[in-house]
Every structure is written in structure tokens, then in C-alpha cells.
PLY file of the C-alpha trace (Angstrom):
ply
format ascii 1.0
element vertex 223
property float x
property float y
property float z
element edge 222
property int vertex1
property int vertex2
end_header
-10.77 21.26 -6.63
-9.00 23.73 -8.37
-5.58 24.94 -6.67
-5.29 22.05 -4.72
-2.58 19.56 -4.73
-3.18 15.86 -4.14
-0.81 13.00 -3.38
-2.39 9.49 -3.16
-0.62 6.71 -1.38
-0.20 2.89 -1.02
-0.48 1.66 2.40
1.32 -1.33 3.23
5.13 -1.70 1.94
5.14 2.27 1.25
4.37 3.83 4.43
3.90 0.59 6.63
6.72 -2.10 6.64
3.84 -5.00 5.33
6.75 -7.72 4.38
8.02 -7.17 7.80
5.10 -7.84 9.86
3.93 -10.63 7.44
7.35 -12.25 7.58
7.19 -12.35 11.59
4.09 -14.25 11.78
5.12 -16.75 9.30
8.59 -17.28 11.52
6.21 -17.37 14.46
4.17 -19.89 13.43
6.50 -21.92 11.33
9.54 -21.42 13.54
11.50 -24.26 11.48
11.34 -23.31 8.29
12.72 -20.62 5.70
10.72 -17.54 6.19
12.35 -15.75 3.52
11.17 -18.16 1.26
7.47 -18.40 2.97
7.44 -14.78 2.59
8.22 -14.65 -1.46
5.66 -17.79 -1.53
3.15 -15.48 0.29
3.66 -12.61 -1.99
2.78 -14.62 -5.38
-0.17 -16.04 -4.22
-2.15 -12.86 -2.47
-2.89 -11.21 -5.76
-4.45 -14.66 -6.83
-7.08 -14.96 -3.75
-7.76 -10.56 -4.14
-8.53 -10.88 -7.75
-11.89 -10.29 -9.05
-13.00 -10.49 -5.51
-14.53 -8.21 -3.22
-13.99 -9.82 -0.27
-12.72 -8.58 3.21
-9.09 -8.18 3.37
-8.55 -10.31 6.74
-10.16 -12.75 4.88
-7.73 -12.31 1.95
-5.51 -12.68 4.53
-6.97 -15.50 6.16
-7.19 -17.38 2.86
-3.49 -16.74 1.42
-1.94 -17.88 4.70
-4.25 -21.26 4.48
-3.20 -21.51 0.72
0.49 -20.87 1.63
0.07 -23.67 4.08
-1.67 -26.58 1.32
1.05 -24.75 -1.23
3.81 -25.73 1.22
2.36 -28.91 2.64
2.80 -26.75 6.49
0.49 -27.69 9.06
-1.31 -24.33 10.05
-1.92 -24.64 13.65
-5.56 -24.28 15.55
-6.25 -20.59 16.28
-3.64 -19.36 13.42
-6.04 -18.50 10.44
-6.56 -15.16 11.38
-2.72 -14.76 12.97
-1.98 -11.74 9.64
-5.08 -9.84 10.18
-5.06 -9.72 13.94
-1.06 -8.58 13.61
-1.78 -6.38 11.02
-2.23 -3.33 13.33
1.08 -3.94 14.85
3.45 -3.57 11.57
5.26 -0.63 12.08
5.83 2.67 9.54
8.97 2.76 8.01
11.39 5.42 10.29
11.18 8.18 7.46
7.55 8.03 7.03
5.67 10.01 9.79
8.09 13.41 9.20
7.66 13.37 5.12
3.94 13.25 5.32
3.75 15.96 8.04
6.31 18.36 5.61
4.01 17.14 2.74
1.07 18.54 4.80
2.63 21.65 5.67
3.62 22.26 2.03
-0.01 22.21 1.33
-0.74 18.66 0.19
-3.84 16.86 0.45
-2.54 13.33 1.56
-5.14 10.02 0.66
-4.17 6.52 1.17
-5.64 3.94 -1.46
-5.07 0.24 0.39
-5.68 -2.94 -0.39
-7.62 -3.37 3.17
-10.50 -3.04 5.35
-11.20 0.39 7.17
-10.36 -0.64 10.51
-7.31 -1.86 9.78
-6.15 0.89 7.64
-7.18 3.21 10.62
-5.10 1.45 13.19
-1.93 1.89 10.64
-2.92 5.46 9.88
-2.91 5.99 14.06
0.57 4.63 14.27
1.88 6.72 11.53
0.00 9.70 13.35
-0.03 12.13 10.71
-3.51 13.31 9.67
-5.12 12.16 6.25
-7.74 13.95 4.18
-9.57 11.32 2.82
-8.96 7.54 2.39
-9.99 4.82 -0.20
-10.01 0.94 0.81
-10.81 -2.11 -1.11
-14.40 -2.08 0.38
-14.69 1.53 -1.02
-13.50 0.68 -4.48
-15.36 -3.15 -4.58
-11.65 -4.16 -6.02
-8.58 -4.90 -4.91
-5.60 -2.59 -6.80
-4.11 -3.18 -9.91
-7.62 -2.90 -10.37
-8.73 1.05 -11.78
-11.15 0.92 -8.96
-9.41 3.02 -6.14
-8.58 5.52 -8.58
-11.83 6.23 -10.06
-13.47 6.37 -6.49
-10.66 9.01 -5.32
-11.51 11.62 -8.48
-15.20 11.05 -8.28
-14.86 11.73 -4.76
-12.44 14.21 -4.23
-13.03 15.93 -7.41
-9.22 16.17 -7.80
-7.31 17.30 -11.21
-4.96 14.91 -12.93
-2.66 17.64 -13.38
-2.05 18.25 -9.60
-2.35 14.77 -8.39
0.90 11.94 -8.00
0.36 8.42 -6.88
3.55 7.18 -4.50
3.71 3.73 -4.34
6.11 0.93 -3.72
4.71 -2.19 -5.36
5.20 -2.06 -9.39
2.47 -4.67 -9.46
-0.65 -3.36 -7.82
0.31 0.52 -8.12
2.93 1.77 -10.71
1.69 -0.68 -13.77
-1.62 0.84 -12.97
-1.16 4.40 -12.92
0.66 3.99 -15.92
-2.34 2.56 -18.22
-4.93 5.43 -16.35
-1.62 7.96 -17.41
-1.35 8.82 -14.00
2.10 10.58 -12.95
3.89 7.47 -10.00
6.85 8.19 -7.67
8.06 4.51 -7.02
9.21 4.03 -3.62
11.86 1.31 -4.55
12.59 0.02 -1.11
13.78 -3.53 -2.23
16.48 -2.05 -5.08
14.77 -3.77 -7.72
14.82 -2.78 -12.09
11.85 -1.97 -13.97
11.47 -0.14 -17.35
8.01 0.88 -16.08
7.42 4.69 -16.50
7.36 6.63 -13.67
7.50 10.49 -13.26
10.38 9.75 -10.16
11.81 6.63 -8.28
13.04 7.15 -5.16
14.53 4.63 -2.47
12.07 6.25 0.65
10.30 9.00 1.29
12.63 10.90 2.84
12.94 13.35 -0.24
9.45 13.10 -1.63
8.53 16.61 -0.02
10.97 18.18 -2.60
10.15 15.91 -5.60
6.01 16.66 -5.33
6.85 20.09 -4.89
8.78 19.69 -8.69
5.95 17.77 -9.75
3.39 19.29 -8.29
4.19 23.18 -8.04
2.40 25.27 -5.37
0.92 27.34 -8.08
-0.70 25.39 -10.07
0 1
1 2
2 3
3 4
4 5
5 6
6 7
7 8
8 9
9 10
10 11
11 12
12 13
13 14
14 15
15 16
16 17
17 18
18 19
19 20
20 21
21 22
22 23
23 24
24 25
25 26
26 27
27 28
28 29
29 30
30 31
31 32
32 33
33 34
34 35
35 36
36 37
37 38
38 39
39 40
40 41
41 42
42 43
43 44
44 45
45 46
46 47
47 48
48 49
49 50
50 51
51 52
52 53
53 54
54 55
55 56
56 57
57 58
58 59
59 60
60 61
61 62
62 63
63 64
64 65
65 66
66 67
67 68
68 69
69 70
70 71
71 72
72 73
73 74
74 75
75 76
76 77
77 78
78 79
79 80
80 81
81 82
82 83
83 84
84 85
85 86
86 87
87 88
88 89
89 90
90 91
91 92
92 93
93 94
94 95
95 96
96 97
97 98
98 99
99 100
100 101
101 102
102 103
103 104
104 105
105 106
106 107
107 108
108 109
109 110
110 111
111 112
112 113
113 114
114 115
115 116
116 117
117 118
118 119
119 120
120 121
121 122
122 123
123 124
124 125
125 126
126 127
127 128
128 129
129 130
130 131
131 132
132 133
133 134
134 135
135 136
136 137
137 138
138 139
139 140
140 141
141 142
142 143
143 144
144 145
145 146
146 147
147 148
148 149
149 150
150 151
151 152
152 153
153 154
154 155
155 156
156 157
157 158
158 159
159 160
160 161
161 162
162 163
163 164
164 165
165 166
166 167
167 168
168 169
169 170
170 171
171 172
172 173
173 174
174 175
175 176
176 177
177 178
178 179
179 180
180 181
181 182
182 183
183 184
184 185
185 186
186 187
187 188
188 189
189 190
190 191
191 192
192 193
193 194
194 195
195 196
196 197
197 198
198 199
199 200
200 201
201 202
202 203
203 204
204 205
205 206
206 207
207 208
208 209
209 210
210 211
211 212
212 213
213 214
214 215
215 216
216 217
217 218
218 219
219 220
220 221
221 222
């Protein structure tokens, strides 16, 4: 709607620490090995079981950590195939997270998370931020899992937001910030892990903690 600002956001490794709790469940179950390394394995081969797919994201889950298992010739122990999704409501929000979303919300912004994942889940993360949300797309809403266009469409045909006062924030240059770019959507890359990319973005921070001020530049209250 008209006057309104709008700032869409990726879930898991921008607000909620999603390498974190995924690493401590493969060092739980695979105590003896490298879980750096199971980690970086896990990380290539989600987008490979989400693509094309509209499938539940435990079961995304489910699958990957079987495939990382085969992959890695690990033994996945009885009773461990759905070890990710039953953690998932335990990974924590990064420190900075709950107090920029509340300032974003008393600037005036309209806050919507876009994640990979099923509603339930993303409702248990969005209680332990504890910050209110005005809307919400998931994977089941969109019938994709991001980089496909999906969650974006489904946010402006349901929120009836205007390009011109909307900014994605997102961490992942894979599933969010290549994306926005080819829809010529204005990104603020959360770059949490230090990495390069010559990917365009309209900011790159390294947290949220000033992404109140740089939406407000973006994004100014009277537009």
C-alpha cells in the first residue's frame, strides 16, 4: 500500500544462527569427525535436494542429512533422520537481532520473513526472536524453495507492496542476494561470514545492528 515501508527478510543465517544449530547436531551425532567440514558438506548439498521441489522442509532436512551421510560414507544412527528438524526450533537469534527489528518496527516498518521452511517451524524461530511480524512467506506458501522468484511474487501479490519502498536483507548470496538482483530488487547483505562478492547490492553490512539507519536511507519515511 501506498506510504508504507516494507523490509523482507531471510530466516535462518540472517536473523537465526542456522550454521550453528546445524553444526551441533552433526558434532552430536558424529562426535568423531570434522564438523566443520560436515557442515560445508551439508551446505552444498541442501540446495540440490530443495530444488524444483516442493517438498516439506524437515523433509529437506531429513533427506540432506541422509545424503550427507551416503556422501560421507557416516553411519546415521536409528532415530537420527529427523535430528535437524526436531532441533530446528532450538537455534538461537543472533544477539543483535531481536532490538534491530523492534527499532525497525518503531520506525514504521512492515517486517516479513521469506524462509526456506515449514510454518511451524518458522513460528517457533519467530517466538524466540519475539518481535512481532506482519506477514510471513514459507516455502509451502511460495511451492519453491528460494533462489527461486517464488517468495517474492507471493509477498507483492499479497501484500500489495511497492518496489520502491521495499528492501530484501539477507545473508546468503545464493538463495537471496543473486535473486533480488535478477527481479531488480534493492538487497542489504548481511555478510556475517566476511566473505567477497561483486554481486550488487544497495548495502552490505556485517549484522543488523545498523540496519535501522540504513532502511531509513533507503527507504525514507516519506515516501
Amino acid at each position: 500500500m501506498a506510504g508504507e515501508r516494507w523490509a523482507t527478510f531471510d530466516v535462518y543465517g540472517t536473523l537465526i544462527d542456522w550454521r550453528g544449530g546445524i553444526r551441533a547436531e552433526l558434532a552430536r551425532i558424529w562426535p568423531e569427525e570434522d564438523a566443520d567440514s560436515l557442515l560445508e558438506r551439508y551446505h552444498e548439498l541442501e540446495p540440490r535436494v530443495q530444488e524444483e521441489r516442493a517438498i516439506p522442509y524437515r523433509t529437506v532436512l531429513a533427506e540432506t542429512l541422509a545424503l550427507l551421510a551416503s556422501d560421507e560414507g557416516l553411519a546415521l544412527p536409528p532415530g537420527e533422520d529427523g535430528a535437524l528438524g526436531g532441533s530446528l526450533p532450538s537455534w538461537k537469534a543472533f544477539p543483535e537481532v531481536p532490538r534491530a527489528l523492534a527499532e525497525l518496527r518503531g520506525r514504521g516498518f512492515k517486517l516479513v520473513p521469506l524462509s526456506n521452511t515449514d510454518p511451524d517451524l518458522l513460528a517457533a524461530s519467530l517466538e524466540r526472536i519475539g518481535v512481532p511480524v506482519d506477514g510471513q512467506v514459507t516455502a509451502a506458501d511460495a511451492g519453491s524453495y528460494k533462489p527461486a522468484p517464488g517468495h517474492w511474487e507471493r509477498f507483492f501479490e499479497r501484500y500489495g507492496a511497492e518496489r520502491e519502498s521495499h528492501v530484501h536483507v539477507a545473508a546468503s548470496l545464493f538463495h537471496d542476494i543473486e535473486p533480488a538482483d535478477r527481479l531488480g530488487l534493492r538487497a542489504v547483505w548481511i555478510n556475517r561470514l566476511g566473505e567477497e562478492s561483486e554481486l550488487p547490492r544497495a548495502a552490505e553490512l556485517k549484522d543488523l545492528s545498523r540496519l535501522p539507519d540504513v532502511l531509513d536511507e533507503l527507504v525514507p519515511a516519506t515516501l
